[in-house]
Phi, psi and omega in degrees: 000135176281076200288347140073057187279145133334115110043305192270351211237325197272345176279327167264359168274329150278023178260324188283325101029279217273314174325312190284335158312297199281335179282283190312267209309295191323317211244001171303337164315280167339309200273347190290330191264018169249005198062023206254139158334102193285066185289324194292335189298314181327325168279354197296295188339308188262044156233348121357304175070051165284331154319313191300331199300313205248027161248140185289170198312311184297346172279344187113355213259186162236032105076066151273200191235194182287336188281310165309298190305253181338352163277308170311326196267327148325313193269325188297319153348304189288357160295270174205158202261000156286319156282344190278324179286349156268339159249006146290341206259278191322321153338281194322288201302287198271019166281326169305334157306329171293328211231293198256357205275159160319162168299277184311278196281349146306320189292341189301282227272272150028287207285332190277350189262304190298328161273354165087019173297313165231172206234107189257185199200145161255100223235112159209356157281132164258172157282006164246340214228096180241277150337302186250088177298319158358289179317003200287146183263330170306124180251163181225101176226137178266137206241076183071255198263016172251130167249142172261131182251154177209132205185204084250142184240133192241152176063041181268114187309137162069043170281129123094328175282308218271163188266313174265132169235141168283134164218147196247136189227155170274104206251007151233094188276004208255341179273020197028223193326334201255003176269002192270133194242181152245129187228158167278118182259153181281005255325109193104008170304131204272132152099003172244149192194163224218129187259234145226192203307090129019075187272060203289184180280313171253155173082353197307319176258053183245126182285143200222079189227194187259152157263135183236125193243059181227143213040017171338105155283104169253152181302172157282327191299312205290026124339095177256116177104215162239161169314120167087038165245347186340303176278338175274003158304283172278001157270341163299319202292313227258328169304324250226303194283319223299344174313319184311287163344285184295354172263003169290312191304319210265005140310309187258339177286352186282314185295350160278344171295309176331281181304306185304349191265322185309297198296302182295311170305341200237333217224110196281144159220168182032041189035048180203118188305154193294304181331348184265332185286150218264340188302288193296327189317294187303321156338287200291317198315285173306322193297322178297332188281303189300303168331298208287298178319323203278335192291320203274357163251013146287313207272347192287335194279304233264353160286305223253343158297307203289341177249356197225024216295341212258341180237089177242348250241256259251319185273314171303313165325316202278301234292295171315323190276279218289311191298307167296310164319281182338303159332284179302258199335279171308353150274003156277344196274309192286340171290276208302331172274350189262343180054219210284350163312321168309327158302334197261171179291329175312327145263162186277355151340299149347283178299299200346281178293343165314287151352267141028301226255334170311324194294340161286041182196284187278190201054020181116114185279177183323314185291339197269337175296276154015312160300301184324283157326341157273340182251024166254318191297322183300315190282296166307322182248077147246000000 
């Protein structure tokens, strides 16, 4: 379908296009049963200058929108959704900065983000606090010209690679959710360390660790926004990515659609390639119906962020639950037409669908995206 791209939008899906051909694709194999870090695609990324899409012009950026972002991240996805998600979880990490930070910490931050010169991290899951981000136990006091942070933060994407991290803390524990700031934490800070890697199921080269925060010392200027403004921070932040998300799924259900069509076209049975049968036809029909739907309600949401940022809660959520549901179906599906080929690691299928089951899970699982959306619905007939 022809979506009628802009000139700058249609230059970053082919850039991101070719990284993920000439980059991506050879070593994804590699990088998932080694566990490894994509650092080198990453500079690919940033000589590229694909960082630059979501930093504003003044800062160094190509100062795009959400419409942007989910495009690059579509394509890169359709490689593997473990590098698009290390370089979305940059995105992620600065976007608070982006929304609350000071002028002196954009001018700080920014220019080094937009050129991929460092790497951000958003550290706001604890081990009580997943769902109910509310719960986090990291505390913050401030001690003269200093805050002292004291915590753990768990499964935080790009732990232990990236140089800057947002981190959401309690500066009033006595106030919950409304006692929470945001401070910019360092790589090298006295007292901040990194616990460990994560061996997941999916995603294997999206790096995944803990962050340990004791006695952490940061200036005061390292402050994002005002005190006890922290969760409405972070819900601006996690409304602004979930676009993302859902262009991850619709990035891997396509690549997974890909294969599954190759594969059915190529593979003879009863002396006839499967695809003439009518059983597999319909397989790929829905995955190809489902596919086309969840893009045009990625892009439809992520228009409508870019014109509408003050009302985003509800389009961003829905955008996350179909794209990702969808996401998950369809690489169990493109597994179930490859039969047992599908099973196995020689094809990418496999990963695919590993990969497939986090977009229902992190930034907000599905059900909770669902709450959202309902108590917006709530909101709207009242």
């Amino acid at each position: 379908m022809d979506y009628f791209f802009t000139e700058q939008q249609q230059m970053i899906i082919d850039t991101a296009r070719e990284i993920t051909n000439e980059k991506i694709i050879p070593v994804r194999a590699e990088l998932d049963e080694k566990n490894q870090f994509p650092r080198a695609i990453l500079q690919d990324i940033a000589k590229a200058d694909l960082f630059s899409i979501f930093v504003p012009e003044q800062y160094g950026g190509l100062g795009g929108g959400c419409y942007d972002i989910v495009l690059a991240l579509e394509e890169l996805a359709r490689g593997c959704v473990g590098v698009a998600t290390s370089y979305a979880a940059s995105a992620l990490g600065i976007f608070p900065v982006m929304i609350a930070g000071s002028e002196e910490q954009k001018l700080k931050y920014l220019p080094d983000i937009a050129s991929g010169a460092r790497w951000a991290a958003f550290g706001l899951t604890e081990s009580n606090a997943g769902s109910d981000a509310s719960g986090i136990r990291t505390t913050a006091v401030q001690d003269g010209e200093e805050w002292v942070l004291n915590g753990t933060k768990q499964w935080i994407t790009n732990g232990g690679e990236s140089q800057i991290y947002s981190i959401v803390a309690l500066t009033d524990p006595s106030k919950g959710a409304r006692g929470a700031s945001i401070f910019i934490v360092e790589e090298g800070d006295p007292g901040f360390s990194y616990g460990k890697k994560e061996d997941k199921m999916g995603i294997r080269s999206s790096s995944t660790r803990e962050l340990i925060l004791k006695d952490c010392r940061i200036p005061k200027d390292r402050l994002v926004g005002k005190r006890g403004t922290g969760f409405i921070t972070v819900m601006k932040t996690l409304d602004m990515s979930r676009p993302g998300i859902a262009s991850l799924g619709i990035g891997l259900a396509q690549a997974a659609l890909d294969e599954a069509v190759l594969y059915a076209k190529q593979r003879v049975q009863f002396g006839k390639p499967i695809i003439s049968f009518q059983a597999v036809q319909h397989i790929l029909a829905d995955m190809a119906i489902q596919l086309e739907a969840g893009r045009a309600l990625v892009y439809a949401a992520a228009r409508h962020i870019d014109s509408n940022p003050k009302n985003m809660s509800k389009a961003s959520s829905m955008c996350k639950v179909f794209a990702t549901d969808m996401a998950m179906k369809v690489t169990t599906d493109a597994v179930q037409v490859l039969g047992g080929y599908g099973y196995m690691k020689e094809y990418p299928v496999e990963k695919m669908m590993r990969d497939a089951k986090i977009l229902q899970i992190y930034e907000g699982t599905n059900q909770i995206q669902r709450n959202v959306i309902g108590q917006e619905l709530n909101k709207e007939y009242s």
